[in-house]
N, CA, C and O atoms as a Tripos MOL2 file, in Angstrom:
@<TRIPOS>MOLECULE
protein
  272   271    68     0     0
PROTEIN
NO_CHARGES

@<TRIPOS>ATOM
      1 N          66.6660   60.1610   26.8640 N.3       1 UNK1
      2 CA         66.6740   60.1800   25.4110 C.3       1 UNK1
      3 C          68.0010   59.6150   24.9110 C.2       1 UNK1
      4 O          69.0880   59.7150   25.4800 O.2       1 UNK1
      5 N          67.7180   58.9650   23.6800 N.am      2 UNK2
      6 CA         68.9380   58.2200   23.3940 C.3       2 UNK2
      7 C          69.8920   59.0780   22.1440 C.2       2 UNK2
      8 O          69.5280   59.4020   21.0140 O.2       2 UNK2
      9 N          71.2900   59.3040   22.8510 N.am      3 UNK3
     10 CA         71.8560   59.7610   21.8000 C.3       3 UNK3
     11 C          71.7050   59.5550   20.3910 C.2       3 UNK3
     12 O          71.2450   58.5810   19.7940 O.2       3 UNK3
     13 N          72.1960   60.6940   19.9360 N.am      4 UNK4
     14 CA         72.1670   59.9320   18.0630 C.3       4 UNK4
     15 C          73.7680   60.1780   17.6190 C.2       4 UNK4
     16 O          74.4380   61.1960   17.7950 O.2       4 UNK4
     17 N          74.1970   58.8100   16.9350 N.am      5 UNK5
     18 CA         75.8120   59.1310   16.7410 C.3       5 UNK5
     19 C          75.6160   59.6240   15.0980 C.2       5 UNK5
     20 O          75.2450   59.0000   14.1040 O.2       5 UNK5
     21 N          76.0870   61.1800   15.3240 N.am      6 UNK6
     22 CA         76.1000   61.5350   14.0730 C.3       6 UNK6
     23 C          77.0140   61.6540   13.1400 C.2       6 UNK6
     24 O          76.6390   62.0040   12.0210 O.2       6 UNK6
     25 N          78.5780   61.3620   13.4120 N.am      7 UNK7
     26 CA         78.9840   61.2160   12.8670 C.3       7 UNK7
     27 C          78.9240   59.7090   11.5300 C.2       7 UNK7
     28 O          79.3460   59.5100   10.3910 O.2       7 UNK7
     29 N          78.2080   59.0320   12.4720 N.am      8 UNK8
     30 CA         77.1960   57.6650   11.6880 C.3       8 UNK8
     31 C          76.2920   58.2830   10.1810 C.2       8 UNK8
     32 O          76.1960   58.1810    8.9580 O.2       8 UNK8
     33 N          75.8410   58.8760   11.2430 N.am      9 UNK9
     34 CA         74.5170   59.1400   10.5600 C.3       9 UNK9
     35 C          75.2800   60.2360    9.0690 C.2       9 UNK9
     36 O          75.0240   60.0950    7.8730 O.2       9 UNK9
     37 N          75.9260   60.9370    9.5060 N.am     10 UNK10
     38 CA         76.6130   61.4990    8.6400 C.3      10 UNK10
     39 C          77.3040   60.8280    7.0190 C.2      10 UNK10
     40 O          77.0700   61.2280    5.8790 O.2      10 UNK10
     41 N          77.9510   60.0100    7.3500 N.am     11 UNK11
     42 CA         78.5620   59.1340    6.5130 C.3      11 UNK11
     43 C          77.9290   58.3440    5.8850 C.2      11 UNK11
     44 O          78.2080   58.2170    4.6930 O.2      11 UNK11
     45 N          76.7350   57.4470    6.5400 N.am     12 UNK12
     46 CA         75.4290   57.2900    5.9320 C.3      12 UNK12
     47 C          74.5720   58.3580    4.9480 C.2      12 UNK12
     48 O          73.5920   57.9660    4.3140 O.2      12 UNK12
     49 N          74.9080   59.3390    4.9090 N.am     13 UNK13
     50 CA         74.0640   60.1630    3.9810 C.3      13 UNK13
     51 C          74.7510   60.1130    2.9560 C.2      13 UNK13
     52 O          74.3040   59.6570    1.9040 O.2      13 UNK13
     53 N          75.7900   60.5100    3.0690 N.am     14 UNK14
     54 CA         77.3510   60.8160    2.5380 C.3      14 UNK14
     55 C          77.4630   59.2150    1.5070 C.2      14 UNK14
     56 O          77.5990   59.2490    0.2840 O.2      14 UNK14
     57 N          77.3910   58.2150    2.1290 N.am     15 UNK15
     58 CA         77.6950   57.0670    1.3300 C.3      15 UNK15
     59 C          76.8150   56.9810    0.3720 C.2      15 UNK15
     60 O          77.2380   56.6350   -0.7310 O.2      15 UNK15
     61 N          74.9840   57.3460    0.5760 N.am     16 UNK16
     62 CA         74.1430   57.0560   -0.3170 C.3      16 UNK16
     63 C          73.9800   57.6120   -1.5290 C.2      16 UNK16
     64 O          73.9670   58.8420   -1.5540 O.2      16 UNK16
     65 N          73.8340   56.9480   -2.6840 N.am     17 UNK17
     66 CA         73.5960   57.5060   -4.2930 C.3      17 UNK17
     67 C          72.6750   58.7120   -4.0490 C.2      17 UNK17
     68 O          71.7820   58.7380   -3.2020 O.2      17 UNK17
     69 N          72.9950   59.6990   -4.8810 N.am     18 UNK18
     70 CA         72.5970   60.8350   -5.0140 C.3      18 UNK18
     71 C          71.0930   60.2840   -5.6780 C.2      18 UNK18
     72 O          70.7350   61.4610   -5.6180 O.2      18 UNK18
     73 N          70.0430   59.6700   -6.1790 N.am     19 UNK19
     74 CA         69.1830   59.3480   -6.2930 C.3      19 UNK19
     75 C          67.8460   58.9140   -5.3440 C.2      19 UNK19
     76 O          66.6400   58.6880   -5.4370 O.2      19 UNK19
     77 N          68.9490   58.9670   -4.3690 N.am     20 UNK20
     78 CA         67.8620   57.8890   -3.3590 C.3      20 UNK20
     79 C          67.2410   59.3540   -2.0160 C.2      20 UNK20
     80 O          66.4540   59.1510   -1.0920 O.2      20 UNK20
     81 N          67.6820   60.2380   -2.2420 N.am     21 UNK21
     82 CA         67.2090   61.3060   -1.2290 C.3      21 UNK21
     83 C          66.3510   62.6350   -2.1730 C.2      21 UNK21
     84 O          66.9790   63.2440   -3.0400 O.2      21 UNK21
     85 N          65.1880   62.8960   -1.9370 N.am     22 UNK22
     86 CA         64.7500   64.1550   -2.6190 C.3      22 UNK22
     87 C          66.1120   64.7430   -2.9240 C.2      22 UNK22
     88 O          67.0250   64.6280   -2.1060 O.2      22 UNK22
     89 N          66.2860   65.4070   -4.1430 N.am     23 UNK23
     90 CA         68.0770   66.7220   -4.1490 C.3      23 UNK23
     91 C          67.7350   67.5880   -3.0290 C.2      23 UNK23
     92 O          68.7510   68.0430   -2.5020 O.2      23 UNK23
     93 N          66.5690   67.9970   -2.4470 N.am     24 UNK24
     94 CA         66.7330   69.2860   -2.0760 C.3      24 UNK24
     95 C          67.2350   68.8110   -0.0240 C.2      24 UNK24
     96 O          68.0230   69.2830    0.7940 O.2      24 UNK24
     97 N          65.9830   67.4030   -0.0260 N.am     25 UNK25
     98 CA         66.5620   67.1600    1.3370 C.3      25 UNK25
     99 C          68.0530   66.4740    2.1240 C.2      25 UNK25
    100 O          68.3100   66.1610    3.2860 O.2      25 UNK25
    101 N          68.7090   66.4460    1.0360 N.am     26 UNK26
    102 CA         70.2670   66.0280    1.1980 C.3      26 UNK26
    103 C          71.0400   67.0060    2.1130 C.2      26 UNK26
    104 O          71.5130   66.7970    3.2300 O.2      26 UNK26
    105 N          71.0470   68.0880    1.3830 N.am     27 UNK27
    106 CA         71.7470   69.0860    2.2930 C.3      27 UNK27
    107 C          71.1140   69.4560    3.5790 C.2      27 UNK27
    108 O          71.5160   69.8470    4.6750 O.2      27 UNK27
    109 N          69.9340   69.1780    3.0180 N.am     28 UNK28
    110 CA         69.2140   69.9420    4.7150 C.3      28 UNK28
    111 C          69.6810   68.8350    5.6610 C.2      28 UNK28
    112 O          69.9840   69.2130    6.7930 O.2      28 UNK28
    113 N          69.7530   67.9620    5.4800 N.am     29 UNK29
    114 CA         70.1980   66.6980    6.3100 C.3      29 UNK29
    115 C          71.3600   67.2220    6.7600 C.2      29 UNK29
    116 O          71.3190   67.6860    7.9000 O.2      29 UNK29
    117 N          72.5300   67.2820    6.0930 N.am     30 UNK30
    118 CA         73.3560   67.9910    6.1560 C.3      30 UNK30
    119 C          73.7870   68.9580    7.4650 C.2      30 UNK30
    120 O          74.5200   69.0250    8.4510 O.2      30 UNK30
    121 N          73.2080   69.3450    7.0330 N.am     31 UNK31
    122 CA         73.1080   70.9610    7.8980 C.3      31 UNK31
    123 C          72.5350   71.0540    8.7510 C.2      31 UNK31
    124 O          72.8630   71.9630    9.5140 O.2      31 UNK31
    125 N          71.4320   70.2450    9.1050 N.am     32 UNK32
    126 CA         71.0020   69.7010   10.3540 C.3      32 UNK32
    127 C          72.6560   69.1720   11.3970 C.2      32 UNK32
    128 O          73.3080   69.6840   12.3070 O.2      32 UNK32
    129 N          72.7190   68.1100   10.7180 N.am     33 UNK33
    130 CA         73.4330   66.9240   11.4860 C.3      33 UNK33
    131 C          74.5730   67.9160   12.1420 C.2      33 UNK33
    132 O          74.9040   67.9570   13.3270 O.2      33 UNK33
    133 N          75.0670   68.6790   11.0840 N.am     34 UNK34
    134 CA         76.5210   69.6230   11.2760 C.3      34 UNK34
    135 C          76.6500   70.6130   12.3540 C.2      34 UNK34
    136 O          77.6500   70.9870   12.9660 O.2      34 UNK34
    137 N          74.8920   71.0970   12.4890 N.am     35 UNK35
    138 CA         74.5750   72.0550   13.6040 C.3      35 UNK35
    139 C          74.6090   71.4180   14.7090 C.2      35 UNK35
    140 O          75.1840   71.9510   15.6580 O.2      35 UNK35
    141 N          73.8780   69.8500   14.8940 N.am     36 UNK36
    142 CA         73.8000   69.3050   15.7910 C.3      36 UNK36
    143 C          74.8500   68.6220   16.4800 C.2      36 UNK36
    144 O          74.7840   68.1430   17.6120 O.2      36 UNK36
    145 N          75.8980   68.6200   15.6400 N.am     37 UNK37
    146 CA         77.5340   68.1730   15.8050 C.3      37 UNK37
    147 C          77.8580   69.3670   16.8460 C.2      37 UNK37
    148 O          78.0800   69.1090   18.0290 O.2      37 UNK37
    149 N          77.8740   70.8290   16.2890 N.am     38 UNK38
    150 CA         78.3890   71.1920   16.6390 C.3      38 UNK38
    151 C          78.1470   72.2130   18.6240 C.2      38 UNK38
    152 O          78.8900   72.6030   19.5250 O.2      38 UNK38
    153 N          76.4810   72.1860   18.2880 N.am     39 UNK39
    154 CA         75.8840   71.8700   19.6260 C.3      39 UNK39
    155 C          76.3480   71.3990   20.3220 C.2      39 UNK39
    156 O          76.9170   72.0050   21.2300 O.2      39 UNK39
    157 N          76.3250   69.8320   20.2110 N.am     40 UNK40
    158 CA         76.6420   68.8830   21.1380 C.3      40 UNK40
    159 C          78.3390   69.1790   21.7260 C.2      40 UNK40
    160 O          78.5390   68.9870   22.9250 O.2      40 UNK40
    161 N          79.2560   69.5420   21.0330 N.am     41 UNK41
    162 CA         80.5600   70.0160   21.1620 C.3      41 UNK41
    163 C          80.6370   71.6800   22.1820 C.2      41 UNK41
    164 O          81.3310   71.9620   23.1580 O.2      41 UNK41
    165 N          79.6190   72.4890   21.4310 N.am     42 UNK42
    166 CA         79.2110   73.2670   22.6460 C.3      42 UNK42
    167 C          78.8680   73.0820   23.8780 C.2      42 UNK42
    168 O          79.4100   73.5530   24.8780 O.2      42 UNK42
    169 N          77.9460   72.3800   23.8100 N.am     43 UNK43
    170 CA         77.3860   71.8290   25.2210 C.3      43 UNK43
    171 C          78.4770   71.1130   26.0600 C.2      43 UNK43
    172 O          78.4590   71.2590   27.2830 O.2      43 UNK43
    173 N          79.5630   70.2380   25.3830 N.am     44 UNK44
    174 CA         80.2330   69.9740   26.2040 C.3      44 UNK44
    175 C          81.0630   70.5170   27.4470 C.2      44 UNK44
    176 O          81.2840   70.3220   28.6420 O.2      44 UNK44
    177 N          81.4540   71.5420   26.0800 N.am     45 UNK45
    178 CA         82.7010   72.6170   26.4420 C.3      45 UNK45
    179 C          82.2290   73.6550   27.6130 C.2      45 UNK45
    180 O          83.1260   74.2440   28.2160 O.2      45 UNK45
    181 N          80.1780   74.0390   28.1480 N.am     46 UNK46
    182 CA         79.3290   74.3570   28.4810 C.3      46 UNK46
    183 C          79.8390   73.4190   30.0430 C.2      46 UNK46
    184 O          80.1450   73.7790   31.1800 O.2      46 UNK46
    185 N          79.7510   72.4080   29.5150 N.am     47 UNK47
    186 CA         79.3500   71.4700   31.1710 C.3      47 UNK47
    187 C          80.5830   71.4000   31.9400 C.2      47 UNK47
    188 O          80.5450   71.2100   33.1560 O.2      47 UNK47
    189 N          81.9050   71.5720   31.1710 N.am     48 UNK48
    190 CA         82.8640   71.5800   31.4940 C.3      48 UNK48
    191 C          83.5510   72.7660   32.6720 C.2      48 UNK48
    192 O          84.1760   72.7770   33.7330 O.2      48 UNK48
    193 N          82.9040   73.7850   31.5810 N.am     49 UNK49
    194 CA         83.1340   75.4300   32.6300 C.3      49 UNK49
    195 C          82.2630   75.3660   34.0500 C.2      49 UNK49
    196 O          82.6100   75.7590   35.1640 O.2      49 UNK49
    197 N          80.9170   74.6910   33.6020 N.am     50 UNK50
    198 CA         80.2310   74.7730   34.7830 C.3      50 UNK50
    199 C          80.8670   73.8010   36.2920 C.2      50 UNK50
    200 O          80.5600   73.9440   37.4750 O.2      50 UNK50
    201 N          81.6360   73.0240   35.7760 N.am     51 UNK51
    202 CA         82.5760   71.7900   36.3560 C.3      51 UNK51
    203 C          83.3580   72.5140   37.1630 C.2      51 UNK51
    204 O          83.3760   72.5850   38.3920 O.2      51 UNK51
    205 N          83.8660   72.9320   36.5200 N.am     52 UNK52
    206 CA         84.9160   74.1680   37.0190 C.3      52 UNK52
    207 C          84.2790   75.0270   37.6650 C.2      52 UNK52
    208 O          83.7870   74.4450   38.6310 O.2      52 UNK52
    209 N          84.0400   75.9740   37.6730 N.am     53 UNK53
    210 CA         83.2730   76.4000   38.7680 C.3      53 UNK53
    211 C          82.5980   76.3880   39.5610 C.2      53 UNK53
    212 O          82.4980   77.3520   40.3190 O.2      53 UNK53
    213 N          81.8620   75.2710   39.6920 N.am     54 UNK54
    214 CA         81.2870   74.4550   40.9320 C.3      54 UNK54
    215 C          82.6150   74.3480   41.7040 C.2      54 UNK54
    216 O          82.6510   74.6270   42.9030 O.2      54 UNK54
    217 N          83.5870   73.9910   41.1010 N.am     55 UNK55
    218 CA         85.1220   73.4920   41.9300 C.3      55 UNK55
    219 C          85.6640   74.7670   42.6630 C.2      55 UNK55
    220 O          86.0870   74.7450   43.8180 O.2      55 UNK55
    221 N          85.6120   75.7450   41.9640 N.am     56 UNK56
    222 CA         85.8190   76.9740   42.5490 C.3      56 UNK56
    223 C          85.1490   77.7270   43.4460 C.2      56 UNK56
    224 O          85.5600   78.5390   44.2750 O.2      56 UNK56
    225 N          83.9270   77.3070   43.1390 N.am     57 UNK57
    226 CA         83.2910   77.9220   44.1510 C.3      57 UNK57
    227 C          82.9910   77.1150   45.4690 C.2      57 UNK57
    228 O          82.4230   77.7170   46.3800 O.2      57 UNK57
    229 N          83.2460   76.1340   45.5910 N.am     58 UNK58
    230 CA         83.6840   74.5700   46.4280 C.3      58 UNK58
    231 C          84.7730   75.3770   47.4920 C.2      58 UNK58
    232 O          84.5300   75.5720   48.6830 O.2      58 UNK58
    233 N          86.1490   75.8410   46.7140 N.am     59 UNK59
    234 CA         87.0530   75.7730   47.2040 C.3      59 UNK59
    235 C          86.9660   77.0730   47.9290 C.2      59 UNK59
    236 O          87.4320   77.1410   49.0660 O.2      59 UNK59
    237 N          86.1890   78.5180   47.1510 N.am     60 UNK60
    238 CA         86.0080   79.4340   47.8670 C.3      60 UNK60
    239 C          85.3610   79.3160   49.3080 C.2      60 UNK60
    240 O          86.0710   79.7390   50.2200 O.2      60 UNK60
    241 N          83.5610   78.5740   49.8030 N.am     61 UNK61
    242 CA         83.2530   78.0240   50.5200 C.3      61 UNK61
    243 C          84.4170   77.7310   51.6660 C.2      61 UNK61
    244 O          84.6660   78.5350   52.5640 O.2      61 UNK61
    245 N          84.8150   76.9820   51.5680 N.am     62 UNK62
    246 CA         85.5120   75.9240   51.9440 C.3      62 UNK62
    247 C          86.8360   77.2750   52.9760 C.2      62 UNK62
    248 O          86.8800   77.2690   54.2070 O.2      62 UNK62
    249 N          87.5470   78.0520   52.2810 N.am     63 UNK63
    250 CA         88.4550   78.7240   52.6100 C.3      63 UNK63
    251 C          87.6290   80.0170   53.4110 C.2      63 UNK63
    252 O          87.8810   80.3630   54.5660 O.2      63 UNK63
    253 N          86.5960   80.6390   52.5300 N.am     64 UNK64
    254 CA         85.9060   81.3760   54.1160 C.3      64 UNK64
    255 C          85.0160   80.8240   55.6460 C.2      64 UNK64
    256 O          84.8290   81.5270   56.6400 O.2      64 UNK64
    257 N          84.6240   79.5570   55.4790 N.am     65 UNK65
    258 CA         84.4310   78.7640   56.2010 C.3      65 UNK65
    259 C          85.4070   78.6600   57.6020 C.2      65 UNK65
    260 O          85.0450   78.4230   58.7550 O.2      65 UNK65
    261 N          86.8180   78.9350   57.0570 N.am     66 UNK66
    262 CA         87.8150   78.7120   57.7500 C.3      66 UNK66
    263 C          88.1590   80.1410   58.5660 C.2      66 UNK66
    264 O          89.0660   80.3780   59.3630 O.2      66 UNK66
    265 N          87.4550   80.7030   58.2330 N.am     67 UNK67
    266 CA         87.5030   82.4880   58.8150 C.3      67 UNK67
    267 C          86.3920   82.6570   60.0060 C.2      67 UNK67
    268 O          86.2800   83.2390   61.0840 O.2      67 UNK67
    269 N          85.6940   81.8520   59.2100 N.am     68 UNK68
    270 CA         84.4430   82.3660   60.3130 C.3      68 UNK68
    271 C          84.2710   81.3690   61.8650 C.2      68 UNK68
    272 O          83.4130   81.6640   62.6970 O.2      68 UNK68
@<TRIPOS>BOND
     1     1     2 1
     2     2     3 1
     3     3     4 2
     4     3     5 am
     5     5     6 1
     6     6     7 1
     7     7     8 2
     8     7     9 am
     9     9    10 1
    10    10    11 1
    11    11    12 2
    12    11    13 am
    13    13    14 1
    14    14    15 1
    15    15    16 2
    16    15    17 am
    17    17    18 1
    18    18    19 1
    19    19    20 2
    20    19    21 am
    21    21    22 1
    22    22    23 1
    23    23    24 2
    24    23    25 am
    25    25    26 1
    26    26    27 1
    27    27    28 2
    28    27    29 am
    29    29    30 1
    30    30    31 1
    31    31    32 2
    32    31    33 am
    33    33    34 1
    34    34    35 1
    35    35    36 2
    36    35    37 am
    37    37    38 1
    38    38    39 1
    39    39    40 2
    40    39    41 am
    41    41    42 1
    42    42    43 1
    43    43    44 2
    44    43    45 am
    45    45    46 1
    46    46    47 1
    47    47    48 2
    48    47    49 am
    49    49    50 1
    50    50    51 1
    51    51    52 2
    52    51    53 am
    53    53    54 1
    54    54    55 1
    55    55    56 2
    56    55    57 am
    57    57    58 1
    58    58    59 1
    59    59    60 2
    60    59    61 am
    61    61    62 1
    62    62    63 1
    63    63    64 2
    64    63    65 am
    65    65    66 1
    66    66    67 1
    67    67    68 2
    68    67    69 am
    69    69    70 1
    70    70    71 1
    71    71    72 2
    72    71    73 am
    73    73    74 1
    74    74    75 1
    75    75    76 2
    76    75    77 am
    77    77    78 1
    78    78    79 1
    79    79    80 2
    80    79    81 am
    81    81    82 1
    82    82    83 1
    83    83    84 2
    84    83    85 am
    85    85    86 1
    86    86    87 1
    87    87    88 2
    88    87    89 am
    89    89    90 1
    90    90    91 1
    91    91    92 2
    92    91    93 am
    93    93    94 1
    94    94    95 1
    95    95    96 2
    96    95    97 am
    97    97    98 1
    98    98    99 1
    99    99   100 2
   100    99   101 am
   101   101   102 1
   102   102   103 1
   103   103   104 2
   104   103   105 am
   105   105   106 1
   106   106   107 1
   107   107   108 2
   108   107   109 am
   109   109   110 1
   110   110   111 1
   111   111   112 2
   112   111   113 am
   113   113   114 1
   114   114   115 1
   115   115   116 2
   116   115   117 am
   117   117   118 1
   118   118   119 1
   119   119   120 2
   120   119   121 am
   121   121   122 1
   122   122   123 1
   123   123   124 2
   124   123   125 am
   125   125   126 1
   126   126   127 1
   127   127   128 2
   128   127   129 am
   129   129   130 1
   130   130   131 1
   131   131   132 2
   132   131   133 am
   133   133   134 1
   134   134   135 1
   135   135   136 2
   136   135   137 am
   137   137   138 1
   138   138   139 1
   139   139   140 2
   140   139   141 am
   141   141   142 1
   142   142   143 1
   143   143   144 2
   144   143   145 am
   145   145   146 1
   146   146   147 1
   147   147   148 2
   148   147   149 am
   149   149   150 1
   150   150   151 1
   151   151   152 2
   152   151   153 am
   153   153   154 1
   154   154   155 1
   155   155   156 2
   156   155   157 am
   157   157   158 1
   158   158   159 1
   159   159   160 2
   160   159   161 am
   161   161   162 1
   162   162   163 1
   163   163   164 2
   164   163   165 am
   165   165   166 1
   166   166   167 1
   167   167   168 2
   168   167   169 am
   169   169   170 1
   170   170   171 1
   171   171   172 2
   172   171   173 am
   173   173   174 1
   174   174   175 1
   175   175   176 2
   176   175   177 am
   177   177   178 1
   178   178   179 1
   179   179   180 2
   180   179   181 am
   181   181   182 1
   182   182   183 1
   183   183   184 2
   184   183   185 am
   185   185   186 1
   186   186   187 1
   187   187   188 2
   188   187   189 am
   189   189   190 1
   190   190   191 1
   191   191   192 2
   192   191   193 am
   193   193   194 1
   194   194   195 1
   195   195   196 2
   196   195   197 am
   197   197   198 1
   198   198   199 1
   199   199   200 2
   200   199   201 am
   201   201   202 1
   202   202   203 1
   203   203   204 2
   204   203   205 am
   205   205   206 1
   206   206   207 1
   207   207   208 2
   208   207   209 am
   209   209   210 1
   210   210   211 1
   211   211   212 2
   212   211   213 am
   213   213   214 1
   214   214   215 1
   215   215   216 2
   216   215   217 am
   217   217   218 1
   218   218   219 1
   219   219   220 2
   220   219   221 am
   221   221   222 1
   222   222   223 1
   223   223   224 2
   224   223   225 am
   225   225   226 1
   226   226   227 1
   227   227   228 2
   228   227   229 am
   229   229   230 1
   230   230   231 1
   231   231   232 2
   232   231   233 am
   233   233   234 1
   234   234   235 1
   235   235   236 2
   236   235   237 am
   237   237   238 1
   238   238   239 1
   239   239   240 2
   240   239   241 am
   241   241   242 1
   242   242   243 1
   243   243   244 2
   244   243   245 am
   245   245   246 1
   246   246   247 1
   247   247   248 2
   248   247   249 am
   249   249   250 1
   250   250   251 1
   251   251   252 2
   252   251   253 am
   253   253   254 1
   254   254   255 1
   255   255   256 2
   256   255   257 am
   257   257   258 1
   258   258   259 1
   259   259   260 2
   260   259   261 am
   261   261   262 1
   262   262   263 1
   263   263   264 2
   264   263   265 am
   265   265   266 1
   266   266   267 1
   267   267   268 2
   268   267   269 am
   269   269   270 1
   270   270   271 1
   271   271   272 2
@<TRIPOS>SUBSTRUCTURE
     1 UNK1         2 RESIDUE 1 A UNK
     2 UNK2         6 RESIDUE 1 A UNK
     3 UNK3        10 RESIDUE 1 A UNK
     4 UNK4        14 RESIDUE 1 A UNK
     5 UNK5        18 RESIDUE 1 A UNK
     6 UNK6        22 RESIDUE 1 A UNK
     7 UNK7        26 RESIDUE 1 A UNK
     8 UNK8        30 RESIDUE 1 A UNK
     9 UNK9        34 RESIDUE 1 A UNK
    10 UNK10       38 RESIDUE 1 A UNK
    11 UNK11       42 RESIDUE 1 A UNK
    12 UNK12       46 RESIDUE 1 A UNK
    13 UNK13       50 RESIDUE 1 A UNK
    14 UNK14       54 RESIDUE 1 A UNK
    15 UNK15       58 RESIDUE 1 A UNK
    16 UNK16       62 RESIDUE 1 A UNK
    17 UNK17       66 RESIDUE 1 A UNK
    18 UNK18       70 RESIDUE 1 A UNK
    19 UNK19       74 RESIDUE 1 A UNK
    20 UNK20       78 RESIDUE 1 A UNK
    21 UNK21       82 RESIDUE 1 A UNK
    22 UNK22       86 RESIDUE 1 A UNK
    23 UNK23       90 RESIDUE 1 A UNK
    24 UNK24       94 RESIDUE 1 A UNK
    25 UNK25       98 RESIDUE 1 A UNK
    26 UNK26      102 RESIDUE 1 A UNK
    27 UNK27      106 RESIDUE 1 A UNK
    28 UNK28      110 RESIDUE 1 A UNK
    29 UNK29      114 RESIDUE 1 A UNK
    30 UNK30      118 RESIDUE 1 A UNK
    31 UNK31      122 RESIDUE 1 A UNK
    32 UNK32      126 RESIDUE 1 A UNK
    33 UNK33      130 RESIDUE 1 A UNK
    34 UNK34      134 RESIDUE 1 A UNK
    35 UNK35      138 RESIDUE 1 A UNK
    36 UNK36      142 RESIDUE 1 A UNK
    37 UNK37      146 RESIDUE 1 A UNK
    38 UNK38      150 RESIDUE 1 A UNK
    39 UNK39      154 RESIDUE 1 A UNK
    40 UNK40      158 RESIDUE 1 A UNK
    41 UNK41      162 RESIDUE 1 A UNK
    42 UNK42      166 RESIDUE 1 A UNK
    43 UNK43      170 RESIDUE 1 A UNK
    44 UNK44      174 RESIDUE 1 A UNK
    45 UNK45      178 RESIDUE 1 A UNK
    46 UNK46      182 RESIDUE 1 A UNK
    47 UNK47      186 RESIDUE 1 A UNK
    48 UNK48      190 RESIDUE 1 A UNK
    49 UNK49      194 RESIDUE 1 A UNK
    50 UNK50      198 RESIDUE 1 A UNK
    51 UNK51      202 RESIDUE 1 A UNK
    52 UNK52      206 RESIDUE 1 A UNK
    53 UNK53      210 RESIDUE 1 A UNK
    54 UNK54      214 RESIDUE 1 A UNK
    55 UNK55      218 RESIDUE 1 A UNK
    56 UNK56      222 RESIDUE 1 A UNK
    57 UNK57      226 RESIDUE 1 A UNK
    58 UNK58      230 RESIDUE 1 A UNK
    59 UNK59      234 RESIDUE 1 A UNK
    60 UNK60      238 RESIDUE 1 A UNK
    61 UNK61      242 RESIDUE 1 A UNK
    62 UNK62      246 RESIDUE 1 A UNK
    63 UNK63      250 RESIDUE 1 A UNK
    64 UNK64      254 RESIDUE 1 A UNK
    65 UNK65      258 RESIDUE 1 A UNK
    66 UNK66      262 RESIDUE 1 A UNK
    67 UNK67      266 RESIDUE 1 A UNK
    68 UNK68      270 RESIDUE 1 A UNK
């Protein structure tokens, strides 16, 4: 699946005349995009820990290995 760059997409809403979007679906756009910003920033921070601990638990392996 292909990313969506939302900070794009963001500024694009943001740039357009207040005329050209239903009023009510502006914000929901909004608030979509902002959640999905901030997901994606979760998820990172998510894959990162898991990074890390794969490494740790690599290194644990690795050091009782040496016992046995």
């Amino acid at each position: 699946m292909k990313m969506l760059d939302i900070k794009a997409m963001i500024a694009m809403i943001e740039d357009e005349p207040e005329d050209k979007y239903i009023p009510v679906l502006k914000p929901v756009l909004m608030q979509i995009l902002t959640e999905l910003k901030h997901l994606h920033r979760k998820n990172s921070q998510l894959g990162g820990k898991v990074a890390r601990y794969r490494r740790e638990k690599k290194e644990l392996e690795d050091a009782l290995a040496m016992y046995q």
